[in-house]
MARLUMDO-514520 format. One record per atom (N, C-alpha, C): residue number from 1; residue in three letters; atom name; x, y, z. Coordinates in Angstrom, 1 decimal, m for minus. Layout:
+-----+------+------+--------+--------+--------+
| seq | type | atom |      X |      Y |      Z |
+-----+------+------+--------+--------+--------+
| NUM |  ALA |   CA |      X |      Y |      Z |
...
+-----+------+------+--------+--------+--------+
This chain:
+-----+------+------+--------+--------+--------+
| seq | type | atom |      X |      Y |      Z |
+-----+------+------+--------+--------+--------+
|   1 |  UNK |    N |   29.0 |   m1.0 |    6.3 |
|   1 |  UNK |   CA |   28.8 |   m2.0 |    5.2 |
|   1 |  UNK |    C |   28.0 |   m1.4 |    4.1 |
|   2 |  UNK |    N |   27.0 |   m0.4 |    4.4 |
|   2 |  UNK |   CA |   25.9 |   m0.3 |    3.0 |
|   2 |  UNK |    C |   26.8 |    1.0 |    2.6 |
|   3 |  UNK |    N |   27.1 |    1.7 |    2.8 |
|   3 |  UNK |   CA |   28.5 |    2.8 |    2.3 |
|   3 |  UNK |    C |   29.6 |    2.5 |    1.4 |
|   4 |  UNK |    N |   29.8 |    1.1 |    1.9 |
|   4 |  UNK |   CA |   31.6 |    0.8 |    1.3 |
|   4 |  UNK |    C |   30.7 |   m0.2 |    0.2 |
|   5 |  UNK |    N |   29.4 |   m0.8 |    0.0 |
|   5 |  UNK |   CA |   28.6 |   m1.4 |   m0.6 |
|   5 |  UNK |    C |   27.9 |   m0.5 |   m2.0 |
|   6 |  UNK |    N |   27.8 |    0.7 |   m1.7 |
|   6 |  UNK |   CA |   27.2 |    1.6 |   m2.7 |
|   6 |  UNK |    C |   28.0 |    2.2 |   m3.4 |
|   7 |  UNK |    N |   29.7 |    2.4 |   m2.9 |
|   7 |  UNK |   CA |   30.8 |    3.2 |   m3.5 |
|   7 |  UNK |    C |   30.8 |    3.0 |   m5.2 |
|   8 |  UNK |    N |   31.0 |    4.4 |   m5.7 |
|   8 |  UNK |   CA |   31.0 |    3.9 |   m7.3 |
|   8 |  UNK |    C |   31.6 |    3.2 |   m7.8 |
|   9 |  UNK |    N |   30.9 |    2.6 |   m9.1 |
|   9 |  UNK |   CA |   31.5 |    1.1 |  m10.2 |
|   9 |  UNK |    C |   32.9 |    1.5 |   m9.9 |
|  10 |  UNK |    N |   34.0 |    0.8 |  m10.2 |
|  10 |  UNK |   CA |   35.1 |    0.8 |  m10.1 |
|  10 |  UNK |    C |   36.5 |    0.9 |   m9.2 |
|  11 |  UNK |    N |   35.3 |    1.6 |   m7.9 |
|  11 |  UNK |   CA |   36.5 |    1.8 |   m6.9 |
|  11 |  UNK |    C |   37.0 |    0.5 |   m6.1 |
|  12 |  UNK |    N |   37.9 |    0.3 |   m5.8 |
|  12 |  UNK |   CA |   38.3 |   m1.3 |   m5.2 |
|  12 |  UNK |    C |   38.0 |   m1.2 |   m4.0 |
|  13 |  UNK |    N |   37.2 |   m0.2 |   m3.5 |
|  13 |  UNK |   CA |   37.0 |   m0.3 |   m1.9 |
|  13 |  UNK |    C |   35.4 |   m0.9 |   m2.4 |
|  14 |  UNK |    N |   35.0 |   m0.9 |   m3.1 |
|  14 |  UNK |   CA |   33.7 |   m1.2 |   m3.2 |
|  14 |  UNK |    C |   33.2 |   m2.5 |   m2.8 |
|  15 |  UNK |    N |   31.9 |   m3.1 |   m1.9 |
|  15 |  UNK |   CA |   31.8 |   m4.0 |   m1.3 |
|  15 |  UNK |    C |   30.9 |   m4.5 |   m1.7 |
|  16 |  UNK |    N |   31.2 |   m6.2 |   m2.3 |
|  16 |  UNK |   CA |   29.7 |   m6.8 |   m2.9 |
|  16 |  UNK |    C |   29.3 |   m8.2 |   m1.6 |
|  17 |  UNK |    N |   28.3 |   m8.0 |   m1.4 |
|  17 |  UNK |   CA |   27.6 |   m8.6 |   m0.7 |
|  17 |  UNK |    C |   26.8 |   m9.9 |   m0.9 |
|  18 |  UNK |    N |   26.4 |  m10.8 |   m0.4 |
|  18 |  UNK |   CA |   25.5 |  m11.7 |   m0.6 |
|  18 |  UNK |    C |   24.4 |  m11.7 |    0.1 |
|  19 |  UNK |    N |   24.2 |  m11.0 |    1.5 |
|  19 |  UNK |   CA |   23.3 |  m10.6 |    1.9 |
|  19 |  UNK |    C |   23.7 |   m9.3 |    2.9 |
|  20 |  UNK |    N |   22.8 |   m8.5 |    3.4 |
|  20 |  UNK |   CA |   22.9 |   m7.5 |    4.5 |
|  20 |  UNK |    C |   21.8 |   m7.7 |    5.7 |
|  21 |  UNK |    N |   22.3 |   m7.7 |    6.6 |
|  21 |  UNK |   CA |   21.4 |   m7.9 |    7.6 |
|  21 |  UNK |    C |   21.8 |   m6.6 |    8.4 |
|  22 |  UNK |    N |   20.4 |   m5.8 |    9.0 |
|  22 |  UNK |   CA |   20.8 |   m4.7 |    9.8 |
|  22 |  UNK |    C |   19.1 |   m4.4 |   10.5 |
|  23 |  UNK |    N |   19.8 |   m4.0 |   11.8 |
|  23 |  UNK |   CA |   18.6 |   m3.8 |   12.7 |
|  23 |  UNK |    C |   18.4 |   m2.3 |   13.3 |
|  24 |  UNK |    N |   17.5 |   m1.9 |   12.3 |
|  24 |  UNK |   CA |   16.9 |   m0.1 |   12.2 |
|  24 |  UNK |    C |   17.7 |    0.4 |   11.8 |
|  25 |  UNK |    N |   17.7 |   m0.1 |   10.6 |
|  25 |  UNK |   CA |   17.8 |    0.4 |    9.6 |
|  25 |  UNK |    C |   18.1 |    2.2 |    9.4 |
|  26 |  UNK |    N |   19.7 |    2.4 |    9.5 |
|  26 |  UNK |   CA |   20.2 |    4.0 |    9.8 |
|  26 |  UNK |    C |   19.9 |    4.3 |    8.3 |
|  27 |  UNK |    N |   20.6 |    3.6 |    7.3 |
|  27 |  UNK |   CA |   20.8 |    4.1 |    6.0 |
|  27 |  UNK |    C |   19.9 |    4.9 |    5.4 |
|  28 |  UNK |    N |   18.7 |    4.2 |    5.5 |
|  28 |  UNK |   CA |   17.1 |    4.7 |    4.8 |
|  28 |  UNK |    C |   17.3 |    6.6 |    5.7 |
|  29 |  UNK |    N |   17.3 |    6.5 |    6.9 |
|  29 |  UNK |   CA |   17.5 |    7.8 |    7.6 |
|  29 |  UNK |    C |   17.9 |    9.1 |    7.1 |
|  30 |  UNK |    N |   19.6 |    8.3 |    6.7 |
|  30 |  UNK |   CA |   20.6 |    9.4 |    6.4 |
|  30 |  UNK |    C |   20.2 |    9.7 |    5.2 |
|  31 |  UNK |    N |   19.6 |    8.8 |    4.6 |
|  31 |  UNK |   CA |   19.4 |    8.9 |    2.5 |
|  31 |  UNK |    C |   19.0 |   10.0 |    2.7 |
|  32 |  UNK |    N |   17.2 |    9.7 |    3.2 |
|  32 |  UNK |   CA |   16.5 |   10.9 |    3.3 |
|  32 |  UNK |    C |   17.0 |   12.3 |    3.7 |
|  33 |  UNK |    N |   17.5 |   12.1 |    4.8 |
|  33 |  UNK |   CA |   18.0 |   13.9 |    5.5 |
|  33 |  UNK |    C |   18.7 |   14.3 |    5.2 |
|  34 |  UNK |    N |   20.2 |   13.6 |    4.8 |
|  34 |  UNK |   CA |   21.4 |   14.1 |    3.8 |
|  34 |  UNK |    C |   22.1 |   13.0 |    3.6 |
|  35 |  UNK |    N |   21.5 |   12.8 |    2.3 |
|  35 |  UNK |   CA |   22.2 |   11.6 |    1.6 |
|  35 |  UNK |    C |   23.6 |   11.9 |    1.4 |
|  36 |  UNK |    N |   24.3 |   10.6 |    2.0 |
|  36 |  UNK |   CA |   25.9 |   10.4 |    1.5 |
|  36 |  UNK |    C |   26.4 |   10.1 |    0.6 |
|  37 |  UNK |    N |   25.8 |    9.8 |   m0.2 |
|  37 |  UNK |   CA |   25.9 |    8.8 |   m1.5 |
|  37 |  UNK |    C |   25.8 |    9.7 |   m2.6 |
|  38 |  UNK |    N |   26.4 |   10.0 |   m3.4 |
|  38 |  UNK |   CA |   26.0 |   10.9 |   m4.6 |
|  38 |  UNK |    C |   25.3 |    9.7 |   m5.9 |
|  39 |  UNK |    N |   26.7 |    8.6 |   m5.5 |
|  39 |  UNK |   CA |   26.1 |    7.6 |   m6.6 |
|  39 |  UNK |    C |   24.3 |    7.2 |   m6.8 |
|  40 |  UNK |    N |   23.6 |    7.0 |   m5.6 |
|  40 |  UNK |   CA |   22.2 |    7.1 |   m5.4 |
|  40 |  UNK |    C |   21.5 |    7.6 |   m6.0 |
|  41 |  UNK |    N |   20.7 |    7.6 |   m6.2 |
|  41 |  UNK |   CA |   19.1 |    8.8 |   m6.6 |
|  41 |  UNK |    C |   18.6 |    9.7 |   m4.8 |
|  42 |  UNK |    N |   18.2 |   10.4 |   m5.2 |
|  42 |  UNK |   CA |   17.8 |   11.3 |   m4.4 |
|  42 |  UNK |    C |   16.1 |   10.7 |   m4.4 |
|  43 |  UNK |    N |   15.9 |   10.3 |   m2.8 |
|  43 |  UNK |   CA |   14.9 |   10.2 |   m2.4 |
|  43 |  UNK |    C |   13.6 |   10.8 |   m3.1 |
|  44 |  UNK |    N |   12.5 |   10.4 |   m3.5 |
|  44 |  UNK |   CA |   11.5 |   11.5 |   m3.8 |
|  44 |  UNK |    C |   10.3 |   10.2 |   m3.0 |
|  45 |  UNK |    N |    9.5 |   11.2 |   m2.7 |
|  45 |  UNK |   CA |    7.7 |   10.5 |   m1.9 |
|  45 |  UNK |    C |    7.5 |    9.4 |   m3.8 |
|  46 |  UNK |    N |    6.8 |    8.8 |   m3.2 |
|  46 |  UNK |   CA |    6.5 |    7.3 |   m4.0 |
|  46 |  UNK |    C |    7.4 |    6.9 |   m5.0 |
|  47 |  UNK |    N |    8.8 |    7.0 |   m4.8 |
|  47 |  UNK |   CA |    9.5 |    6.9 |   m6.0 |
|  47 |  UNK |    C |   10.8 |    6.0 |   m4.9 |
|  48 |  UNK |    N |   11.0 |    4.9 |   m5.1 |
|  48 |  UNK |   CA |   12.2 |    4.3 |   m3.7 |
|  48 |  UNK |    C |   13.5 |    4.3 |   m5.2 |
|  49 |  UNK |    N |   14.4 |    4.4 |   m4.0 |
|  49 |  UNK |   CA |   15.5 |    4.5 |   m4.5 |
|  49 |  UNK |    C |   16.6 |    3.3 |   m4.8 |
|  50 |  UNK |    N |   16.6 |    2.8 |   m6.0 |
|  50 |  UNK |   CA |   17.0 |    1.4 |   m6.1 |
|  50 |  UNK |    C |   19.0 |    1.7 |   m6.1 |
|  51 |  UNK |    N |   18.9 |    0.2 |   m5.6 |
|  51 |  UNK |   CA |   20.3 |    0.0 |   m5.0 |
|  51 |  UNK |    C |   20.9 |   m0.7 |   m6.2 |
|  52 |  UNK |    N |   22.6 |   m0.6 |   m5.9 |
|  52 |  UNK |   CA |   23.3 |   m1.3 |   m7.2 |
|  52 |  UNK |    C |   23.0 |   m3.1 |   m6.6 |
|  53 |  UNK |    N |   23.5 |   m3.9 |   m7.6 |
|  53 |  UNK |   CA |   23.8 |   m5.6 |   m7.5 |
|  53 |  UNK |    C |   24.6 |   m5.9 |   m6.3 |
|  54 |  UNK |    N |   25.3 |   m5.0 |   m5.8 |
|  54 |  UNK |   CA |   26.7 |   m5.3 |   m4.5 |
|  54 |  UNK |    C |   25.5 |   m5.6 |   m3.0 |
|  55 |  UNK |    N |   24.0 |   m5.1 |   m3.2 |
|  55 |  UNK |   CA |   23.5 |   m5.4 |   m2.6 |
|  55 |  UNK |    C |   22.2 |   m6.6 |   m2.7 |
|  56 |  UNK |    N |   22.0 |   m7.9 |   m3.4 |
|  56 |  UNK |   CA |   21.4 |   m8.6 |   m3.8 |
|  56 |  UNK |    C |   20.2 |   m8.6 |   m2.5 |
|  57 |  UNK |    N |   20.4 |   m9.0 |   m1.5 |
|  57 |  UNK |   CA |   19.4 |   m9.3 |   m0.3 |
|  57 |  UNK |    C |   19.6 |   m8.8 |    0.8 |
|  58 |  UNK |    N |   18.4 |   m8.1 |    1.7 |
|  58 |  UNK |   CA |   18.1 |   m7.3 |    2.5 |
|  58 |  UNK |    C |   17.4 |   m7.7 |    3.4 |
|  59 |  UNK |    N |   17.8 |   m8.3 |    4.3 |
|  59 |  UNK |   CA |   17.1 |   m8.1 |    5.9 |
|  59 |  UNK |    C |   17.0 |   m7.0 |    6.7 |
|  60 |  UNK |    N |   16.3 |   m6.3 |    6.8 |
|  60 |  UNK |   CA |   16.3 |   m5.2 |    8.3 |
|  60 |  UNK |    C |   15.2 |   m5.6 |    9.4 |
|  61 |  UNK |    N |   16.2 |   m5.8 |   10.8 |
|  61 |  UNK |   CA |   15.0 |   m6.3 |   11.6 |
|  61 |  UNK |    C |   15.1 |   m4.8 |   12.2 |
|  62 |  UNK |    N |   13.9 |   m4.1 |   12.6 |
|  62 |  UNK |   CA |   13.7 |   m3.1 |   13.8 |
|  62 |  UNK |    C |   13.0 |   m3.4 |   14.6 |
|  63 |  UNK |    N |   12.5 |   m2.5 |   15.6 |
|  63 |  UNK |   CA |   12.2 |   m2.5 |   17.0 |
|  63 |  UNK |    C |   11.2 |   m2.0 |   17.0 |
|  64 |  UNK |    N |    9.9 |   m1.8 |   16.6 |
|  64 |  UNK |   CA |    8.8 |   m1.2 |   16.6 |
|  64 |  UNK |    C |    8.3 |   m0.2 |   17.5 |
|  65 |  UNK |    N |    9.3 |   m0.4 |   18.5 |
|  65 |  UNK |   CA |    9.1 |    0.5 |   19.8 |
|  65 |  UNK |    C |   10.4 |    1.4 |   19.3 |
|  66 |  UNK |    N |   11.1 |    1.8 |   18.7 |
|  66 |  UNK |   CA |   12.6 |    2.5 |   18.8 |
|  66 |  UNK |    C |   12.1 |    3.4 |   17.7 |
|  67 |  UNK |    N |   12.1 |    4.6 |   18.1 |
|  67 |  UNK |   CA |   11.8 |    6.1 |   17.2 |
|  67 |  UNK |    C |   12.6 |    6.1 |   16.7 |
|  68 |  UNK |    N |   14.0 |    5.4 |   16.8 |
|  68 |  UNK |   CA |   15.2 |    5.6 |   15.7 |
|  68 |  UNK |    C |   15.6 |    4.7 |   14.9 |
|  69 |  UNK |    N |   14.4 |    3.5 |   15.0 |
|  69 |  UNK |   CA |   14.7 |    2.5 |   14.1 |
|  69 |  UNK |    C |   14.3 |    2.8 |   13.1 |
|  70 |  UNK |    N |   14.2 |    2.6 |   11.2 |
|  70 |  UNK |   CA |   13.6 |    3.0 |   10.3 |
|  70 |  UNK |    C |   13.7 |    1.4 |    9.5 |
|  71 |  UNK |    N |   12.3 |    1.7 |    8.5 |
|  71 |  UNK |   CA |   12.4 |    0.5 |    7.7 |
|  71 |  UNK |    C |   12.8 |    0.4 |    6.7 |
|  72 |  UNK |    N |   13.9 |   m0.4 |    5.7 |
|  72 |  UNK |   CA |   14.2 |   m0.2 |    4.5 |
|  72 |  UNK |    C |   13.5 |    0.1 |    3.3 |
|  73 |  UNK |    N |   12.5 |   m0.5 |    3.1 |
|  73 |  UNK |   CA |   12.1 |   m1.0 |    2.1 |
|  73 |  UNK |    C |   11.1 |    0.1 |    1.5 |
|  74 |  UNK |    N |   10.8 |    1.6 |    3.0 |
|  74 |  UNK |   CA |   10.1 |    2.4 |    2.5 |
|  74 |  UNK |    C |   10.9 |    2.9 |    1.4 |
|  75 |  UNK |    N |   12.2 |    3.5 |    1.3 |
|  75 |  UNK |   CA |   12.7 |    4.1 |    0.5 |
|  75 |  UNK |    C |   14.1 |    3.4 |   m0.2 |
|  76 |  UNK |    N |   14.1 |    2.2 |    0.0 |
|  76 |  UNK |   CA |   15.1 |    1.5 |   m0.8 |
|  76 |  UNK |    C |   14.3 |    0.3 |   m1.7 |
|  77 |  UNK |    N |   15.1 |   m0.1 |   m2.9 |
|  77 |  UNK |   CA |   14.1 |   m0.8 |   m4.0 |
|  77 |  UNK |    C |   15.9 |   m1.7 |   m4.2 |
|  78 |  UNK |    N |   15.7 |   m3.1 |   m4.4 |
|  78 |  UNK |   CA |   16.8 |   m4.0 |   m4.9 |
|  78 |  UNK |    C |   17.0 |   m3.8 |   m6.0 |
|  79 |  UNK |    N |   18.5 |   m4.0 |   m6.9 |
|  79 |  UNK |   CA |   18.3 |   m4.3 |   m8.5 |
|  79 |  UNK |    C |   17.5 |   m4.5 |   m9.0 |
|  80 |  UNK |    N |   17.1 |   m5.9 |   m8.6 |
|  80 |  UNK |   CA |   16.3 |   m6.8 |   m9.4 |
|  80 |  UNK |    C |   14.5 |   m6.7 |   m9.3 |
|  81 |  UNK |    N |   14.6 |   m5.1 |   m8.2 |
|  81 |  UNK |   CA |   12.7 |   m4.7 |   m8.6 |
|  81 |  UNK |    C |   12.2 |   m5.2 |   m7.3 |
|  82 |  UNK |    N |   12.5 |   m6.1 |   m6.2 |
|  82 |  UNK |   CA |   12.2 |   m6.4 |   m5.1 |
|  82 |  UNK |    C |   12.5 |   m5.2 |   m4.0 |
|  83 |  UNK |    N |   12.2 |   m5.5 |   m2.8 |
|  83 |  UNK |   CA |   12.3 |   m4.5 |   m1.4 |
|  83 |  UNK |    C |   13.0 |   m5.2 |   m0.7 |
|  84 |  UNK |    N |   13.7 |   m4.4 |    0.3 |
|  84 |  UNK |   CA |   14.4 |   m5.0 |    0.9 |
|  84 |  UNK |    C |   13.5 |   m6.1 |    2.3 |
|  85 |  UNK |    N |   13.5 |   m7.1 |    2.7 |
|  85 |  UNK |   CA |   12.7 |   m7.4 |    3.8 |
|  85 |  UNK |    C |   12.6 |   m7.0 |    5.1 |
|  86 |  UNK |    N |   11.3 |   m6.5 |    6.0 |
|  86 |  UNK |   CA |   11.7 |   m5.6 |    6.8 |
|  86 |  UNK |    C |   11.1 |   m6.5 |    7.7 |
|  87 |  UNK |    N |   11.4 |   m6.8 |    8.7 |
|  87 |  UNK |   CA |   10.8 |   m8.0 |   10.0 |
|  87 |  UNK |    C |   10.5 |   m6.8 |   11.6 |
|  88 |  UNK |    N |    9.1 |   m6.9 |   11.7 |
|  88 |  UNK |   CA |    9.6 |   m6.0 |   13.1 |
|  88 |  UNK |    C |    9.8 |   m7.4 |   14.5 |
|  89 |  UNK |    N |   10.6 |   m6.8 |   15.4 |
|  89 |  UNK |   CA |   11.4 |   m7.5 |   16.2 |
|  89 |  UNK |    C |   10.6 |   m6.5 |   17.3 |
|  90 |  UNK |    N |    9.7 |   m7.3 |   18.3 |
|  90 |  UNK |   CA |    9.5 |   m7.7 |   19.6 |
|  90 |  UNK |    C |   10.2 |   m6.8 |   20.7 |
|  91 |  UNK |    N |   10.3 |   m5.8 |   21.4 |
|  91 |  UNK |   CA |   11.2 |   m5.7 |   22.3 |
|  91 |  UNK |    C |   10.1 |   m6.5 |   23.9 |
|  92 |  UNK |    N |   11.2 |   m6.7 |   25.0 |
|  92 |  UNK |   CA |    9.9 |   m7.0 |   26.1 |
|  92 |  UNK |    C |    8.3 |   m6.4 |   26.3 |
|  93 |  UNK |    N |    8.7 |   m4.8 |   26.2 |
|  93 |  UNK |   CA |    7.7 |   m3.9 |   26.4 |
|  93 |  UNK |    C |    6.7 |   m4.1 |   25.1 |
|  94 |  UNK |    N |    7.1 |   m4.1 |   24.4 |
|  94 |  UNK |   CA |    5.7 |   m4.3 |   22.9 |
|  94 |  UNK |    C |    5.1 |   m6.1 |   23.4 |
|  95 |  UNK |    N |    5.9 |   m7.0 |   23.6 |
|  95 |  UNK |   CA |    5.5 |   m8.3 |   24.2 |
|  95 |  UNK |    C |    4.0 |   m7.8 |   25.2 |
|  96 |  UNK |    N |    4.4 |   m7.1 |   26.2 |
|  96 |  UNK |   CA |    3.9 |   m6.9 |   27.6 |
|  96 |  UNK |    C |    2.5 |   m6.1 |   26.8 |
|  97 |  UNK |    N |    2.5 |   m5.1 |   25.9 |
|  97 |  UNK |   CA |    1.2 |   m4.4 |   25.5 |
|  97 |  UNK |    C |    0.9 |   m5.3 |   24.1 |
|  98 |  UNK |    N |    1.1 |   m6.5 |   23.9 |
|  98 |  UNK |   CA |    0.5 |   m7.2 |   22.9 |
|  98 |  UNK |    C |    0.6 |   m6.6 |   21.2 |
|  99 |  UNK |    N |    1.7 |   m6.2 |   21.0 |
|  99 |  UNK |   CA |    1.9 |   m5.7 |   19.7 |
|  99 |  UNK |    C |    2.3 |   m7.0 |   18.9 |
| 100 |  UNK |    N |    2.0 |   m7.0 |   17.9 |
| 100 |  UNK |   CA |    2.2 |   m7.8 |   16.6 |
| 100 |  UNK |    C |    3.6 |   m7.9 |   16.0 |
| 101 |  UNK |    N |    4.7 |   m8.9 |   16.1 |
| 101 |  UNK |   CA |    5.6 |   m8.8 |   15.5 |
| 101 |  UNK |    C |    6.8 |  m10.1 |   15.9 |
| 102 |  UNK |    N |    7.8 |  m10.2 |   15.6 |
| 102 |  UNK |   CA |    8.3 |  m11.8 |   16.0 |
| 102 |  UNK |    C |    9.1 |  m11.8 |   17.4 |
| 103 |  UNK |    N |    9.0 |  m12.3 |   18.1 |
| 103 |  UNK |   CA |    9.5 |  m12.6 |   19.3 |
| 103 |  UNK |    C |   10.9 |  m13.3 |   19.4 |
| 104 |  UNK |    N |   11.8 |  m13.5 |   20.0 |
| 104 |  UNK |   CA |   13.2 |  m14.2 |   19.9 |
| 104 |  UNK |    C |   13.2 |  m15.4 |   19.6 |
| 105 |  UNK |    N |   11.7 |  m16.3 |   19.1 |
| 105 |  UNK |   CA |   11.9 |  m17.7 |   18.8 |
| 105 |  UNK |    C |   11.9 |  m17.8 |   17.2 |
| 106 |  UNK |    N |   11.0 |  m16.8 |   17.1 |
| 106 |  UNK |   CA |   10.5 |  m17.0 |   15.7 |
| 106 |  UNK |    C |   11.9 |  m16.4 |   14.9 |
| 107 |  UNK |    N |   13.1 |  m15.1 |   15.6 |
| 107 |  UNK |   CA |   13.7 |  m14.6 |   15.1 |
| 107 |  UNK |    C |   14.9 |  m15.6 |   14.1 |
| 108 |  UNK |    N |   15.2 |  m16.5 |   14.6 |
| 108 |  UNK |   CA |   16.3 |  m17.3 |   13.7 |
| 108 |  UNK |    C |   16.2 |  m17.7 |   12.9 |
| 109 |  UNK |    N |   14.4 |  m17.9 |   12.8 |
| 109 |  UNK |   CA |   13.8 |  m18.9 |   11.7 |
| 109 |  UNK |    C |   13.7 |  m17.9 |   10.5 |
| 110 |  UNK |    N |   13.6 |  m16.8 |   10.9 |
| 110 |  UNK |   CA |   13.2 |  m15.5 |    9.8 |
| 110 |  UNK |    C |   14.3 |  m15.5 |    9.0 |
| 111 |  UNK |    N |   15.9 |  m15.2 |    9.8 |
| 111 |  UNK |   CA |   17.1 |  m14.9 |    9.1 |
| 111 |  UNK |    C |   17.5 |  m16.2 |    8.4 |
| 112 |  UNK |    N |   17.4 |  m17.2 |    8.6 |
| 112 |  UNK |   CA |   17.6 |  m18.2 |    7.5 |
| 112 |  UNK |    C |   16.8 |  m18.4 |    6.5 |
| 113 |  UNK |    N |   15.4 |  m18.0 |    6.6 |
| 113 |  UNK |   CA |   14.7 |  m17.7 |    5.1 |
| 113 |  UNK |    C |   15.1 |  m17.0 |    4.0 |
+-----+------+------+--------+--------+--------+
């Protein structure tokens, strides 16, 4: 989805969205290590890399326990100057050591905000 979403102005494969929802966030990953996207900006440290309009709103829920989850909002910026929203999500074991973050009740209430 965030691939066929970013494809340059004009191509008819291009994908406009009303929202994206995605959990650990791969894209932020790939940007960094080898970005696929030429249309993009190239990552730089305090400088996030703003997305075209085909992406208006951003949910990424991750896993705060998952070394392969990543959050968006470090290196992605919305058109309109906002971040993408990044929610960390609960696995049992973070529950069990008392970590801070939303549990499966609170989760439905998040994605309809």
């Amino acid at each position: 989805m965030f691939d066929a979403a970013v494809r340059p102005l004009g191509d008819p494969r291009r994908l406009y969205l009303k929202t994206l929802t995605t959990f650990g966030s791969q894209p932020a990953f790939f940007h960094i290590v080898d970005r696929r996207t030429p249309e993009l900006a190239i990552y730089e440290r305090n400088r996030k890399v703003v997305l075209p309009e085909t992406i208006p709103k951003w949910t990424n829920l991750w896993d705060t326990m998952d070394l392969l989850a990543f959050t968006a909002s470090t290196v992605f910026e919305l058109h309109d100057g906002t971040s993408p929203r990044d929610v960390p999500v609960l696995d049992p074991l973070s529950l069990i050591f008392g970590r801070k973050g939303l549990d499966s009740l609170d989760l439905l209430a998040t994605l309809r905000s």
